[in-house]
Structures are given as C-alpha cells and as structure tokens.
C-alpha positions as CSV (number, residue, x, y, z in Angstrom):
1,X,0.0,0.0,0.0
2,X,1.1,3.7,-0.5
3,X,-1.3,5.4,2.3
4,X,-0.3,4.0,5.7
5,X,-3.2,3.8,7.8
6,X,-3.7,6.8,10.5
7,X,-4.9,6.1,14.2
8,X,-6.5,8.2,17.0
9,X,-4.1,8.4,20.1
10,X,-5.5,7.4,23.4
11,X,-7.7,10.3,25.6
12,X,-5.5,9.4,29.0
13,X,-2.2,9.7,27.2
14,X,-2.1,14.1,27.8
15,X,-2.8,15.6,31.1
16,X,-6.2,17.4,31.4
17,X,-5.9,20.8,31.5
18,X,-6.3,22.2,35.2
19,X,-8.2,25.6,34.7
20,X,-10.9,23.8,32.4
21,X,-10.4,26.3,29.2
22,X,-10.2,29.1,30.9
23,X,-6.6,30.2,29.0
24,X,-8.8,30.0,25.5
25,X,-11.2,32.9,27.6
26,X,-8.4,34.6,28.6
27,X,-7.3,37.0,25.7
28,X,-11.0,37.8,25.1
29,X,-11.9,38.8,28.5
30,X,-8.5,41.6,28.3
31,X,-9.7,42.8,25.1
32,X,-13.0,43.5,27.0
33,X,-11.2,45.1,30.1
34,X,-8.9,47.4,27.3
35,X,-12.2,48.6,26.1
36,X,-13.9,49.3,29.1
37,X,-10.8,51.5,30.2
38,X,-10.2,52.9,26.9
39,X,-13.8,53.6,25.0
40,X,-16.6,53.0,27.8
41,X,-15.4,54.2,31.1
42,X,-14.5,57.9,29.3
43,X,-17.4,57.9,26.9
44,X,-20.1,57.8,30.4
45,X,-17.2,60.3,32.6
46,X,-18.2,62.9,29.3
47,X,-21.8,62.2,29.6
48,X,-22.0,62.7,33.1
49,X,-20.1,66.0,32.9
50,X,-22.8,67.1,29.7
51,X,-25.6,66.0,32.2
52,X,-24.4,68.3,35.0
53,X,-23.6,71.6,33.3
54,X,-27.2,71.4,31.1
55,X,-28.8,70.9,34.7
56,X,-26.5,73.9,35.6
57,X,-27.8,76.4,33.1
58,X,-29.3,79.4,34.3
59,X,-30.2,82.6,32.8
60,X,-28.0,85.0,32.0
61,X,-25.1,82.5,31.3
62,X,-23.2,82.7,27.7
63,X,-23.3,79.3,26.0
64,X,-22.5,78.0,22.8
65,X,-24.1,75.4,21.0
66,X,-23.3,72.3,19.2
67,X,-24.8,73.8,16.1
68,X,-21.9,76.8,16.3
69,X,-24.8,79.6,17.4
70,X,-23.4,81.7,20.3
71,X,-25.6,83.7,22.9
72,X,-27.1,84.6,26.1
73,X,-30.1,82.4,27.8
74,X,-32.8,84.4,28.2
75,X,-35.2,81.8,29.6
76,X,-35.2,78.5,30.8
77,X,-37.8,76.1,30.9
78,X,-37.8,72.1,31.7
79,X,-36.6,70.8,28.3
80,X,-36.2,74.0,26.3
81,X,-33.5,77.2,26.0
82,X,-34.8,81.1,24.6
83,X,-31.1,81.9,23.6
84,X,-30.7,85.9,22.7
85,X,-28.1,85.6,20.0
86,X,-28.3,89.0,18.4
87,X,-30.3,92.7,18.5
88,X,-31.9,94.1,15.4
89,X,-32.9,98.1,15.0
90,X,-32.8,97.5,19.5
91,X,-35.1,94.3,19.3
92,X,-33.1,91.0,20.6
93,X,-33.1,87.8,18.4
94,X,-34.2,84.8,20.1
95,X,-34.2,81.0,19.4
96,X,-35.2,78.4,20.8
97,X,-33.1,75.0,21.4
98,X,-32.7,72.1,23.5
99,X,-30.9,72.0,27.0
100,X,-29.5,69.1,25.5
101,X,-28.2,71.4,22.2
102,X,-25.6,73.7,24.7
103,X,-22.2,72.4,24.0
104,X,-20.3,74.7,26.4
105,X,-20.9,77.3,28.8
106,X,-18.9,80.6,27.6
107,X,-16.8,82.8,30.0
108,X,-18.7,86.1,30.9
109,X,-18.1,88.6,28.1
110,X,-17.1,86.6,26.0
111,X,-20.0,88.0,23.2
112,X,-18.8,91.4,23.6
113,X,-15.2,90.2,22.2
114,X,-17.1,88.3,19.5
C-alpha cells in the first residue's frame, strides 16, 4: 500500500488541563477590560459631565451650542433654552433650542469680544 493507515491516540495519554479552558477565555476577556478603560469608562465620565452643566444652566449665562450659534439664555424652561443671539434696529433675536443642544458654557463677556 502507498497510504499508511492513521490512528487516533488514546484520551488518558495528555494531562487534562487544570483551569478547564479558561486560557482559550483569557485573551477575550482583556480585550474587554482594554475597552472598558479605553472607550466605555471615558465615553459615560463625558456624559455625566454634559448631564451636569445642562442641569447647571441658568439665565444670564453665555453658551455656545453644538450647532456653532453663540448667545445669552434668556429663559429657561424644563426641556427647552430662549437663547438671545443678536439685536436688530434695539429688538433682541431669540431661538429656541434644547438643554440638551448647549455644547459649552462661555466665559462672561465673552459676546462682547465676539
């Protein structure tokens, strides 16, 4: 014959592994942990941060939005913003806008500089 026959080798001949498969886990749970500390863990630090300065807002403070508009809060209701962002012929412009909208908070007088 020119194939030699192959055989199975015997299940007692190895030692069984003592952590039970845990070492095939092993590089999948790090790649979890370098996300967490990496992507996750940052990413919720940032939206706790946005969370407290729009429940910080208050009238009179100089924000910018994520839109690019710049201006003064005028009013403040539970969801909503009136943001002054310019005067016309001595009548202020106002829009409205999410809390949620307000990117930063703006130094005082900084909109004179502008």
């Amino acid at each position: 014959m020119l194939i030699s026959n192959a055989y199975a080798q015997a299940a007692g001949g190895a030692a069984a592994d003592p952590l039970g498969g845990l070492t095939g886990l092993l590089p999948i749970i790090l790649m979890f942990v370098v996300l967490w500390f990496l992507m996750i863990r940052p990413q919720m630090k940032k939206a706790k941060e946005q969370k407290a300065m729009v429940e910080a807002l208050a009238k009179g403070d100089e924000v910018l939005t994520q839109g690019g508009m710049a201006g003064r809060i005028t009013k403040v209701g539970e969801n909503f913003l009136t943001i002054e962002v310019s005067t016309i012929k001595d009548s202020p412009v106002e829009i409205i806008v999410q809390k949620q909208a307000v990117g930063t908070i703006l130094p005082k007088g900084t909109l004179k500089t502008l």
